[in-house]
C-alpha positions as CSV (number, residue, x, y, z in Angstrom):
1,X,-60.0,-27.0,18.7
2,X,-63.3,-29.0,18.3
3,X,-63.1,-32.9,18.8
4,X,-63.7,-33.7,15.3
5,X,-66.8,-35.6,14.2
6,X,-66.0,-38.1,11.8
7,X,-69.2,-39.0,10.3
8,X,-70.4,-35.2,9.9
9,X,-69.1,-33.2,6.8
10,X,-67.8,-29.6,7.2
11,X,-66.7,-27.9,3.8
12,X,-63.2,-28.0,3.4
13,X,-61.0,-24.6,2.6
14,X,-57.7,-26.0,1.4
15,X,-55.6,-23.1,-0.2
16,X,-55.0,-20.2,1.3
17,X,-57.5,-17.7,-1.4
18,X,-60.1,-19.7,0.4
19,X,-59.4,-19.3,3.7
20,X,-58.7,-15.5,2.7
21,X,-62.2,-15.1,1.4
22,X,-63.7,-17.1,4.8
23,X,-61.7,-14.4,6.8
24,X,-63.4,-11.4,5.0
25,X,-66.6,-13.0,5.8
26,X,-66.0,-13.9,9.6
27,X,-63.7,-10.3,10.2
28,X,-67.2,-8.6,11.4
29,X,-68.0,-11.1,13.8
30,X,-64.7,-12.0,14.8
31,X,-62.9,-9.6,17.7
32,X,-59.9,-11.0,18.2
33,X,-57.7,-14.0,16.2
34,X,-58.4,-16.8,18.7
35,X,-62.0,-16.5,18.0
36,X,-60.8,-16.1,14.4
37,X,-59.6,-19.0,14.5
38,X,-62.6,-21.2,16.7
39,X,-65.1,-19.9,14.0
40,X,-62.7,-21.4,10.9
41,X,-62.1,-24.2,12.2
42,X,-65.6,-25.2,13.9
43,X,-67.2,-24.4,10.7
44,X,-64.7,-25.7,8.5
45,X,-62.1,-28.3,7.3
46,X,-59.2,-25.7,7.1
47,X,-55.5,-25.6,5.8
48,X,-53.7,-24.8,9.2
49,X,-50.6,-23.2,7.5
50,X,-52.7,-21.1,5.5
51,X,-54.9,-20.0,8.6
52,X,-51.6,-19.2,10.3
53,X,-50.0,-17.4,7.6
54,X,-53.2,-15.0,7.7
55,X,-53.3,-14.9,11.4
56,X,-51.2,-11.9,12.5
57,X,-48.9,-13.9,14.5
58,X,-48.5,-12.9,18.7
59,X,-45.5,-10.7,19.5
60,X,-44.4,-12.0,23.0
61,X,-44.7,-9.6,25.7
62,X,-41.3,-7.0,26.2
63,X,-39.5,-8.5,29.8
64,X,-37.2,-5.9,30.9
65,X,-34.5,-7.2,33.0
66,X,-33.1,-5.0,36.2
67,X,-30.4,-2.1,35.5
68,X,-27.3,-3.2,37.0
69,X,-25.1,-0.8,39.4
């Protein structure tokens, strides 16, 4: 996330119908939910529990273990 600048104002998207509509607006530019989520949050002061309730969230990868004999 960006090292926050104190002294410079960003809009501020602090329910979740907000964030929705910032989503809708960064979808075509946006190819993947990390960069999702670098263009919300560089841009803007966001809710982080409504960013991550939009986010689909990241199934962890399937780790088979050996068949036993």
């Amino acid at each position: 996330m960006l090292n926050a600048d104190p002294l410079l104002r960003r809009p501020r998207l602090l329910n979740k119908a907000l964030v929705a509509r910032a989503f809708e607006g960064f979808r075509p530019k946006a190819d993947s939910p990390d960069k999702m989520w670098r263009m919300l949050t560089d841009q803007y002061v966001v809710d982080l529990d409504a960013v991550a309730a939009l986010l689909p969230a990241r199934e962890p990868e399937t780790h088979w273990l050996p068949a036993r004999d």
